[in-house]
N, C-alpha and C positions, 0 to 999 in steps of 0.2 A: 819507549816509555813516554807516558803524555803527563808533564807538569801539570799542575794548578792554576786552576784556571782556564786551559786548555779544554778543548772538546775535539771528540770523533763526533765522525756522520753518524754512527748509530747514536751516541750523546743527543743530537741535535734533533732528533725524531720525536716525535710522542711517546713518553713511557705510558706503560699497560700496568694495570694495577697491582702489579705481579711485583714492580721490580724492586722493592724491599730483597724478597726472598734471594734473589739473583746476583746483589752487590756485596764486593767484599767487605765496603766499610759502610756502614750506615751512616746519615746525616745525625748531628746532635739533639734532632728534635725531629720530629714526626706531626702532622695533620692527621684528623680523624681517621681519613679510608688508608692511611699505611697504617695506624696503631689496629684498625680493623684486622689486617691482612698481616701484620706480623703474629696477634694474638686468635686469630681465628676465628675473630666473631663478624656480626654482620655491623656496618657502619651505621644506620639507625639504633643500636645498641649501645654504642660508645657514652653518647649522655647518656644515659641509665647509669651507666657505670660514674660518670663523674657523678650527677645526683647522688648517689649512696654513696659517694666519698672512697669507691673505690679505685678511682683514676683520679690524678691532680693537673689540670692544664695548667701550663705555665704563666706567669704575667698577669692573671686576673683578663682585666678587660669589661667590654660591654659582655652582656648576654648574647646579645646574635654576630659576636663578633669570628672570625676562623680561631680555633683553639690549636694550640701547639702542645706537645708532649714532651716531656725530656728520654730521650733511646733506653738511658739508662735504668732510667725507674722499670717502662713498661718490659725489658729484657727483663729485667729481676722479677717483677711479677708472671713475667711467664714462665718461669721456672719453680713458683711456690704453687704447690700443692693444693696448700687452705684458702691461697688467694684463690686458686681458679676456680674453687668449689664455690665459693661465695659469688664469684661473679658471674658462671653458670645458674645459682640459686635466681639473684637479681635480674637475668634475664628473661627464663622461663616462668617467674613468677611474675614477671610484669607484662610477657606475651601470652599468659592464662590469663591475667585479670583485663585485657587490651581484647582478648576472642569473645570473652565471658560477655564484657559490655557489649559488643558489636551485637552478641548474638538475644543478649537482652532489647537493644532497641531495634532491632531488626522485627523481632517479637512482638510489640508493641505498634510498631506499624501493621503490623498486621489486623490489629484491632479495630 
């Protein structure tokens, strides 16, 4: 059994993005690409969702500062229904209107 504090050789390796899924206790607080990889979305996604007020980062902060999440909030939202449908909606509806531009000024170059 290995105390706190304590590490294995594996501990001491590079984790892969993966290892959310893999531990038995999660940290109290999560970074963008594990709240990604716990909820199944892509990590450029994550702000969308703080924007619409559907994720809350911890502590405030600067705007380009690393954002933390609290384990507990983002578990309970991945288990609500109406939260995922909404947060599905804010995705897909911000990566339609993000193609739509593209392929508007794409368009115009053409010109």
């Amino acid at each position: 059994m290995i105390g706190i504090g304590c590490t294995t050789e594996a501990e001491s390796q590079p984790r892969s993005k993966w290892w959310p899924l893999h531990t038995v206790r999660l940290p109290a607080r999560l970074n963008q690409e594990e709240v990604a990889v716990l909820t199944g979305i892509q990590k450029h996604d994550v702000p969308k969702l703080v924007k619409n007020g559907l994720l809350k980062p911890l502590g405030g902060g600067p705007r380009n500062s690393v954002k933390y999440f609290a384990t507990v909030e983002v578990l309970k939202k991945c288990q609500d229904i109406q939260w995922l449908e909404r947060a599905t909606r804010v995705i897909t509806r911000r990566s339609s209107e993000s193609a739509t531009n593209t392929n508007v000024d794409r368009s115009r170059e053409k010109l």
